[in-house]
BAFI-3210 file (N, C-alpha, C; in Angstrom, 3 decimals, decimal comma, padded with zeros to 6 digits):
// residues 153
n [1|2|3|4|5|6|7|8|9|10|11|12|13|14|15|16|17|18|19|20|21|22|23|24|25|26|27|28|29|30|31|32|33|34|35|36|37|38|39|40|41|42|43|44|45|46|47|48|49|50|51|52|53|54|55|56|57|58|59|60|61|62|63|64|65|66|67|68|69|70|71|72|73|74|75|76|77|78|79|80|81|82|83|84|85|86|87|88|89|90|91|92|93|94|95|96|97|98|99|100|101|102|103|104|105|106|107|108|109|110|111|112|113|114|115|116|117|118|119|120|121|122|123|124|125|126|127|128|129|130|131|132|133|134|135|136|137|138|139|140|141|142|143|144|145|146|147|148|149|150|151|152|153]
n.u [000,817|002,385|003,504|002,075|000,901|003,038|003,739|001,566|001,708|004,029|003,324|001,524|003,373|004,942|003,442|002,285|004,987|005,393|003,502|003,766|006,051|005,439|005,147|003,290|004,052|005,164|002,683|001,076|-001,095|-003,818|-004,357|-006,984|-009,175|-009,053|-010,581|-011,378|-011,158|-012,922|-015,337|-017,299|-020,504|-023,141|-026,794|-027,851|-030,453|-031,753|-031,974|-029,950|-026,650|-024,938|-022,576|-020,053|-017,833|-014,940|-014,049|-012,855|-014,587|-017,779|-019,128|-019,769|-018,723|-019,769|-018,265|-018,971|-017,970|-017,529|-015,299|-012,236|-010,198|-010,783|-009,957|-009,755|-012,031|-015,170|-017,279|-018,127|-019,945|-021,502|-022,923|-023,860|-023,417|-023,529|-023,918|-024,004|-023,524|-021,640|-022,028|-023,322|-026,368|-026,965|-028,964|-030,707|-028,451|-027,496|-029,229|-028,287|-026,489|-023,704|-020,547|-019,359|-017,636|-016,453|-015,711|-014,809|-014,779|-014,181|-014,183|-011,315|-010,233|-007,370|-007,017|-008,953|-008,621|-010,147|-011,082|-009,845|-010,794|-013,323|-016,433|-019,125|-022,232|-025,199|-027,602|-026,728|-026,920|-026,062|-024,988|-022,849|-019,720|-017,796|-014,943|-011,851|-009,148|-006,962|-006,945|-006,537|-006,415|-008,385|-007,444|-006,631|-005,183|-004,908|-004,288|-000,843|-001,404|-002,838|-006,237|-007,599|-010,669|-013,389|-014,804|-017,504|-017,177]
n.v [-001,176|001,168|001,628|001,989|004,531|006,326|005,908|007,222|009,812|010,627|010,747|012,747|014,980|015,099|015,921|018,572|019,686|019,551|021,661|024,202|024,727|025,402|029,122|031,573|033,054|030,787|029,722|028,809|030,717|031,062|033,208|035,358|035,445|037,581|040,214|040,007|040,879|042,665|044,432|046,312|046,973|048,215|048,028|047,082|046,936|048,330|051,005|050,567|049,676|047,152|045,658|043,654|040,617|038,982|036,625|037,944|038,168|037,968|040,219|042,399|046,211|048,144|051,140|054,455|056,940|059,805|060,594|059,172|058,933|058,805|059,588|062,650|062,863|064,966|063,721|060,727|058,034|055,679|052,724|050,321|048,061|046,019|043,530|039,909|038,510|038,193|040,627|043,319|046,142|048,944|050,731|052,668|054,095|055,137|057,091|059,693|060,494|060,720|059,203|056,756|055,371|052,328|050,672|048,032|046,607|044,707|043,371|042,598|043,975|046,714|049,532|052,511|055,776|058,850|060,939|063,753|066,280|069,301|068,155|067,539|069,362|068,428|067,961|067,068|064,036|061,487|058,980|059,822|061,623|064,520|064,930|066,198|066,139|065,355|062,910|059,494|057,092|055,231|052,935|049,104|045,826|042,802|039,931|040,255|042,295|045,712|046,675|048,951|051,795|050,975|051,574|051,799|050,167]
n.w [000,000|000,579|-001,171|-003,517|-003,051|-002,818|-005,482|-006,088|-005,629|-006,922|-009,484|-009,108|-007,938|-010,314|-012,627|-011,531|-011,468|-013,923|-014,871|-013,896|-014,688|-017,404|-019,258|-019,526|-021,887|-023,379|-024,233|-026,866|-028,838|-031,144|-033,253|-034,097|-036,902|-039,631|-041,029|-044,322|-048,006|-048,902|-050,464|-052,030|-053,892|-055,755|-055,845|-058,793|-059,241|-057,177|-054,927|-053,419|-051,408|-051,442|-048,892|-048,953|-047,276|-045,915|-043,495|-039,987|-037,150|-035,530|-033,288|-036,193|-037,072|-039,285|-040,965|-043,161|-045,093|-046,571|-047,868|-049,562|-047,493|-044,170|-041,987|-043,128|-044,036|-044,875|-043,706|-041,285|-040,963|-038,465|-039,251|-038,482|-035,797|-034,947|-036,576|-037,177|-039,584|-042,618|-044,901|-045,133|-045,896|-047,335|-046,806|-049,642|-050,153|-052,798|-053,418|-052,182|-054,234|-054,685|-054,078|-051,798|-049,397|-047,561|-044,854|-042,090|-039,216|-036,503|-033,239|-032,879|-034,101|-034,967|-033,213|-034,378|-034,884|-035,721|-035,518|-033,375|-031,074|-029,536|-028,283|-030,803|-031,639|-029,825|-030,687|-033,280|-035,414|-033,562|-034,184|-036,551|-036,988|-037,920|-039,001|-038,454|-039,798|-038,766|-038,482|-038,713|-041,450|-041,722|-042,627|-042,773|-042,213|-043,794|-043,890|-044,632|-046,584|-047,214|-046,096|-047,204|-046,512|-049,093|-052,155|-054,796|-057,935]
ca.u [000,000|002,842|003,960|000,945|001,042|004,174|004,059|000,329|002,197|005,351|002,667|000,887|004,448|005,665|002,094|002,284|005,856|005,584|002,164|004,249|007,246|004,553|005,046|002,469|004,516|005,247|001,557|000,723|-002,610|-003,797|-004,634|-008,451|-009,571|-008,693|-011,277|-010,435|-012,321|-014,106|-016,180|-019,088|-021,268|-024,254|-027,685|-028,279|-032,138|-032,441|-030,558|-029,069|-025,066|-023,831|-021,149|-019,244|-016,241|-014,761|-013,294|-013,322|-015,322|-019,104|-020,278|-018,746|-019,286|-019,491|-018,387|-019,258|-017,636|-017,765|-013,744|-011,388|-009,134|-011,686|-009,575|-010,111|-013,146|-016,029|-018,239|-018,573|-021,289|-021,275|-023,622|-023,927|-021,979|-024,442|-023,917|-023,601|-023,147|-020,598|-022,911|-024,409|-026,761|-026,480|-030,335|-030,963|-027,129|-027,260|-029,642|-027,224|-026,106|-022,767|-020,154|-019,058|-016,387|-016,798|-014,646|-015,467|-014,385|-014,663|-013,138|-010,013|-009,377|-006,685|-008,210|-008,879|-009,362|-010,766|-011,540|-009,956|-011,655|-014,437|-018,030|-020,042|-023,596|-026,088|-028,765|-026,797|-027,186|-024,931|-023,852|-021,960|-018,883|-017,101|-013,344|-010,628|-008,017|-005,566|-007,107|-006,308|-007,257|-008,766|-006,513|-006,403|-004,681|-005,512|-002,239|000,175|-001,751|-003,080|-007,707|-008,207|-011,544|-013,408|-015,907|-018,150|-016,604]
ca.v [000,000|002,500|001,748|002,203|005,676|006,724|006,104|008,381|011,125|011,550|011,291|013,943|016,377|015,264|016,644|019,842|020,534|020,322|022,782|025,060|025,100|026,633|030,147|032,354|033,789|030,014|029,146|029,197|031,406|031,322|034,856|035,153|035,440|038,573|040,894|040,438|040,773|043,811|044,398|047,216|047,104|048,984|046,939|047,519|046,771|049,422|052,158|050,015|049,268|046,497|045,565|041,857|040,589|037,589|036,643|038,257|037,549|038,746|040,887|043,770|047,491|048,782|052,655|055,209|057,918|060,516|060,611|057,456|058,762|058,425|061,019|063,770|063,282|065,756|062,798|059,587|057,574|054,478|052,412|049,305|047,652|044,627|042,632|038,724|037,779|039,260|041,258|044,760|046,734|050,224|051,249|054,229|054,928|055,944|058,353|060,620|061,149|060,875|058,299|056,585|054,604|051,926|049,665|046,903|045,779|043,682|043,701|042,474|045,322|047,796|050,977|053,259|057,120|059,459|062,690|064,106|067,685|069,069|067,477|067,887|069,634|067,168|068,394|066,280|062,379|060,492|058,002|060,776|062,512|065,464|064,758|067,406|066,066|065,044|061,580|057,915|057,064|053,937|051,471|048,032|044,775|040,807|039,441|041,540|043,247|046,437|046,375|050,262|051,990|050,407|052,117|051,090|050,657]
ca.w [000,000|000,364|-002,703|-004,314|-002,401|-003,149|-006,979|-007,050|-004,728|-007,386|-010,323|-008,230|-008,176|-011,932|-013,048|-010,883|-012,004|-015,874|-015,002|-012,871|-015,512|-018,486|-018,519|-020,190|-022,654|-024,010|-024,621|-028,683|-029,011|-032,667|-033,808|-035,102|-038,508|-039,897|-042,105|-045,887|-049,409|-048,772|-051,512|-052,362|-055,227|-055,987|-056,275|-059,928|-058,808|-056,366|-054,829|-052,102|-051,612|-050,659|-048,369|-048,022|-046,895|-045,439|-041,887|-039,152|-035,831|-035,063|-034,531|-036,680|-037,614|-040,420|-041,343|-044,305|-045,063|-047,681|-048,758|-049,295|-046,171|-043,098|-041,379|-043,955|-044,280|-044,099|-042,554|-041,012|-039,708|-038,227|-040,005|-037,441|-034,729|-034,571|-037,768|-037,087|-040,888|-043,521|-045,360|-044,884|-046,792|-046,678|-047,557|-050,245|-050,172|-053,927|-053,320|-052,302|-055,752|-054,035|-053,349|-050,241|-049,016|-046,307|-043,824|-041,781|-037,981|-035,644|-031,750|-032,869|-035,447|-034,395|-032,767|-035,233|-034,550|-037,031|-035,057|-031,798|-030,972|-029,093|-028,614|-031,568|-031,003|-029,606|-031,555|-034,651|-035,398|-032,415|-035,361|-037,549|-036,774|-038,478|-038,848|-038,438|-040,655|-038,476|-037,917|-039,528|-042,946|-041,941|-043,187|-041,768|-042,860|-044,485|-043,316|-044,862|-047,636|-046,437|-046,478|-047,418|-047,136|-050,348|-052,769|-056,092|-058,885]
c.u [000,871|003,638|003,483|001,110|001,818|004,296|002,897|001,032|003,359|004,388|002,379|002,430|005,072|004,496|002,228|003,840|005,831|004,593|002,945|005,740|006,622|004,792|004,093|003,175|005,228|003,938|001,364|-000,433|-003,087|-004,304|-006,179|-008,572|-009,323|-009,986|-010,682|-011,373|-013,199|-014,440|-017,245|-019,042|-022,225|-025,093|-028,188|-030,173|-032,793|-031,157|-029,909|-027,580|-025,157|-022,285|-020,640|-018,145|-015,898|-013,880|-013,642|-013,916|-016,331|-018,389|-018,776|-019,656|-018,859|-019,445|-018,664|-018,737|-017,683|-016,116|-012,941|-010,225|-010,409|-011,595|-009,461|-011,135|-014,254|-017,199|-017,950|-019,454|-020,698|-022,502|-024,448|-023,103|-022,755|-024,375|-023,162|-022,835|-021,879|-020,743|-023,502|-025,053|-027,370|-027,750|-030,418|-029,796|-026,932|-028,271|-029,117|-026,758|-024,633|-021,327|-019,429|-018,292|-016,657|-016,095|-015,533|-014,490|-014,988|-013,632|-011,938|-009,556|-008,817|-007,940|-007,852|-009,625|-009,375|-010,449|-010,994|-010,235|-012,656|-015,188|-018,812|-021,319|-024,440|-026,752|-028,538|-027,159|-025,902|-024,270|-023,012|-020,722|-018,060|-015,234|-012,879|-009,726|-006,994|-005,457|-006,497|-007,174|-008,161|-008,813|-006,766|-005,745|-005,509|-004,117|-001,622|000,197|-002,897|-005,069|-007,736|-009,999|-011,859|-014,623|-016,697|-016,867|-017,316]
c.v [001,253|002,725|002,741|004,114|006,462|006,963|007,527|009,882|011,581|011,742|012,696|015,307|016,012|016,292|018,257|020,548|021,060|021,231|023,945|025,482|025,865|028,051|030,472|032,764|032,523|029,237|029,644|029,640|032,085|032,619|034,473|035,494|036,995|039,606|040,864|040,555|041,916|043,915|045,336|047,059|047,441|048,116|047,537|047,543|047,602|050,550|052,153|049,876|048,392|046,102|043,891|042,037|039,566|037,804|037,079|037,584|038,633|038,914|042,165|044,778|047,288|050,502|053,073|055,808|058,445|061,022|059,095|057,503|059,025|059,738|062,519|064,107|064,266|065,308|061,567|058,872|055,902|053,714|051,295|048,980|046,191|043,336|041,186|038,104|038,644|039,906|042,551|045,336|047,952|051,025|052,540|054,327|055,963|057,274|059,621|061,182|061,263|059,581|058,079|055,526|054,016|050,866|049,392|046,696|045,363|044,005|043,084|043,263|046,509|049,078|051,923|054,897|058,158|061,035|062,929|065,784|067,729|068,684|067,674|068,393|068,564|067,378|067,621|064,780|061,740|059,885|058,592|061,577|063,015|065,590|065,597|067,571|065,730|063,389|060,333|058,077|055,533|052,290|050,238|046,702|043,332|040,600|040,548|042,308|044,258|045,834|048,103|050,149|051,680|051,274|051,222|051,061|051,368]
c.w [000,000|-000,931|-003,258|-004,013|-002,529|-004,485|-006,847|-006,407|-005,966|-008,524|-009,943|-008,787|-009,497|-012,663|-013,055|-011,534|-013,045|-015,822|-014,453|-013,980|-017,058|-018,212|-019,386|-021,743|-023,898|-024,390|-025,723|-028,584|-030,431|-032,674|-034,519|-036,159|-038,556|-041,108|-043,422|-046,650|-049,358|-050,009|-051,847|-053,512|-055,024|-056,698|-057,473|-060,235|-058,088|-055,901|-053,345|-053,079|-050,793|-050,251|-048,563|-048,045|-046,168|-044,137|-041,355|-037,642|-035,511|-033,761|-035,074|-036,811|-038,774|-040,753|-042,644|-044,147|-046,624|-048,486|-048,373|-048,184|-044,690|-042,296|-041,603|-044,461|-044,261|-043,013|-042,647|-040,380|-039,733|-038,530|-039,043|-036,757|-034,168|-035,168|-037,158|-038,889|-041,282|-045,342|-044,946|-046,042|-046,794|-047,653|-048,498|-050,183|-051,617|-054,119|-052,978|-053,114|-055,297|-053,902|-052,356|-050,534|-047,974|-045,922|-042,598|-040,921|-037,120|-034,357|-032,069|-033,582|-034,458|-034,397|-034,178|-034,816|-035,515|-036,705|-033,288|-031,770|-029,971|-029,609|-029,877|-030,868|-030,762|-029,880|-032,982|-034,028|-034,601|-033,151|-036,176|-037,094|-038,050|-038,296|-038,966|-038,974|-040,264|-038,040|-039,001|-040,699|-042,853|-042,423|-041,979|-042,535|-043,005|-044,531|-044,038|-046,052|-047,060|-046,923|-045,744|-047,445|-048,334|-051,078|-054,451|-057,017|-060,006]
res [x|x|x|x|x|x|x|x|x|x|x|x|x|x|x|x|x|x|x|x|x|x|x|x|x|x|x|x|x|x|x|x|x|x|x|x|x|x|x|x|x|x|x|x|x|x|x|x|x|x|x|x|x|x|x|x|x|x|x|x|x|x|x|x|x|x|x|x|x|x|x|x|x|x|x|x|x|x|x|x|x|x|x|x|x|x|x|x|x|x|x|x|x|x|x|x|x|x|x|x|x|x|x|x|x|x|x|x|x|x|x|x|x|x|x|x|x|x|x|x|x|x|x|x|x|x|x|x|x|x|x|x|x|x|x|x|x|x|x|x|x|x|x|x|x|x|x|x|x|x|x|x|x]
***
């Protein structure tokens, strides 16, 4: 019996050591899917845009903006921040008579800041901000090819 006792006791501290010899900084932690393929096209059926794009991790946003640098823009709105699929459809957009440019993240996408300044009036739309010009252009990467704001062709 003290055998028996003896062998489950060094199992017991061989176990605990190799757990105790892991450090954090040697555990492999795959990286999540990355946003790629962005894509708009204009529904030749109506005067929707759509968005797709592949990868990622729900949910994502999706932004608009009215120039292809985000941060020079004169506007941006944030379109959603809810989207499970990888799809949006960006109602009436061509009504505008205008075109737009739009990028796509998710909580693993580098922070991206557009506008630092005072408050806007709260009398406008909460989803829109007015950029200053000194912000990001909204770039983001698909492994190591950049995923620019995208527009129609």
């Amino acid at each position: 019996m003290r055998f028996g006792s003896a062998i489950a006791v060094l199992i017991l501290l061989t176990g605990l050591g190799s757990a105790l010899g892991t450090h954090a900084d040697e555990i492999v932690v795959p990286l999540p899917p990355q946003i790629c393929n962005l894509s708009v096209t204009r529904d030749p059926n109506s005067d929707d845009v759509i968005v797709r794009w592949s990868g990622g991790t729900p949910p994502f946003s999706v932004v608009r903006s009215d120039g292809p640098c985000f941060g020079k823009a004169n506007e941006i709105k944030y379109l959603s921040d809810k989207i499970s699929g990888h799809r949006y459809i960006d109602r009436h957009a061509q009504r505008a008579k205008r075109r737009f440019w739009y990028q796509v993240y998710d909580d693993n996408s580098d922070t991206q800041v557009f506008s630092i300044g005072p408050a806007e009036p709260e009398r406008g739309d909460p989803t829109v901000i007015h950029p200053n010009g000194s912000g990001d252009c909204g770039d983001a990467q698909c492994g190591d090819r950049p995923r620019n704001p995208t527009s129609w062709k």
